[in-house]
C-alpha positions in Angstrom: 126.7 50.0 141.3 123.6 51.8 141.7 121.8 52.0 144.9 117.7 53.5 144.9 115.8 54.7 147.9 112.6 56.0 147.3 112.4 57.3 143.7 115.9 58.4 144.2 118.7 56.8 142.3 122.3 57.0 143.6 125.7 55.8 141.5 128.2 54.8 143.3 131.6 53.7 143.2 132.1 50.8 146.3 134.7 50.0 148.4 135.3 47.0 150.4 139.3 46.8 151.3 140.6 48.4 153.8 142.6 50.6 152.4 139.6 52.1 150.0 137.4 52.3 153.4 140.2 54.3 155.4 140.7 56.7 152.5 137.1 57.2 151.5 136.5 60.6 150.1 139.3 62.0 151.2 140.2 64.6 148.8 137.5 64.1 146.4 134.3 65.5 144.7 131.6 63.8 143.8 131.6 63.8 139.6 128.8 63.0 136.8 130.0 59.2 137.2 129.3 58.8 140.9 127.1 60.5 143.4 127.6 58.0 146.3 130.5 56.3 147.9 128.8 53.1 149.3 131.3 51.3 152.2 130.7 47.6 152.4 131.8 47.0 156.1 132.9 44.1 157.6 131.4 45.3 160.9 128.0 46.1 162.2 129.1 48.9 163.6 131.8 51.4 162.7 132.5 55.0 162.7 133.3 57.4 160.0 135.1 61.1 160.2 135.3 63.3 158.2 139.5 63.7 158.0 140.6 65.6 154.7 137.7 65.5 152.8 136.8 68.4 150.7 132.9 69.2 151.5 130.5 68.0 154.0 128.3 64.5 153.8 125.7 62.7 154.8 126.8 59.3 156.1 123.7 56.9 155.7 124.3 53.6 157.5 122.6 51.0 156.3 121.3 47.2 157.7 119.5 44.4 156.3 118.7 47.1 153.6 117.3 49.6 155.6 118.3 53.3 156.8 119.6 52.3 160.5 121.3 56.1 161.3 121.8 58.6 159.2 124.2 61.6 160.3 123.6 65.2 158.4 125.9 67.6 156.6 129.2 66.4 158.4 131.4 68.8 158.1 135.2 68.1 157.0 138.4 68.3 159.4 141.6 68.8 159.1 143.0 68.3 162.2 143.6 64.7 164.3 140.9 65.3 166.1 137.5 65.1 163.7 134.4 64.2 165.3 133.3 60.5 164.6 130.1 59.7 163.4 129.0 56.1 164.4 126.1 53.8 163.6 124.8 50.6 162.6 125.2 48.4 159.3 126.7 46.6 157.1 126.7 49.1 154.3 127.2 53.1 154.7 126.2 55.3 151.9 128.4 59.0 151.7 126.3 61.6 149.8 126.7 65.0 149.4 126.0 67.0 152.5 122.4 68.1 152.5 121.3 65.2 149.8 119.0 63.3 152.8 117.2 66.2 153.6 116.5 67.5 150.0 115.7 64.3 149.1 112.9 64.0 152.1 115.5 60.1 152.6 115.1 59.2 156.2 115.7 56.3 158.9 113.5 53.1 158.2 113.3 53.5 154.5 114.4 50.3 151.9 117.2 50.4 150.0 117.7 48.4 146.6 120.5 47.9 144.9 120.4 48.1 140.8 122.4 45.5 139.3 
């Protein structure tokens, strides 16, 4: 799926189950095929950390399909004790770490999704 705020266009790979939220980018690098991970949450609110992943993000939450929170360059963890990063919405966006303010993307802006 592709997701666009501003002029800027994000592909992502989405996950909805549990299991692909609590594993999230764990381990992995964003590739050519997918610069986003976009969470579809069954929650309005939830919390991310950043637990085994491999290189910091930004964690954009997202409601009614626009920028509620956005939490910069989170750095990863490996211990039990990550810091959580919390907001509100129905859909978070993981980008690289950094992307948000390169990208001038900030709370209140629309999001569309690119079918």
């Amino acid at each position: 799926m592709r997701l666009k705020i501003g002029n800027n266009i994000f592909n992502c790979k989405v996950v909805q189950t549990d299991a692909e939220r609590a594993e999230g980018m764990m381990g992995k690098t964003f590739t050519d095929k997918f610069n986003g991970m976009l969470f579809l949450m069954d929650d309005d609110v939830s919390c991310f950390w950043m637990k085994n992943c491999i290189t910091p993000l930004d964690i954009i939450f997202i409601q009614n399909g626009v920028i509620s929170k956005i939490h910069h360059d989170c750095s990863p963890c490996e211990s039990e004790e990550c810091d959580n990063y919390c907001g509100r919405g129905k859909m978070v966006l993981e980008v690289a770490g950094g992307t948000c303010s390169a990208m001038n993307i900030n709370k209140g802006e629309s999001i569309k999704l690119l079918i």
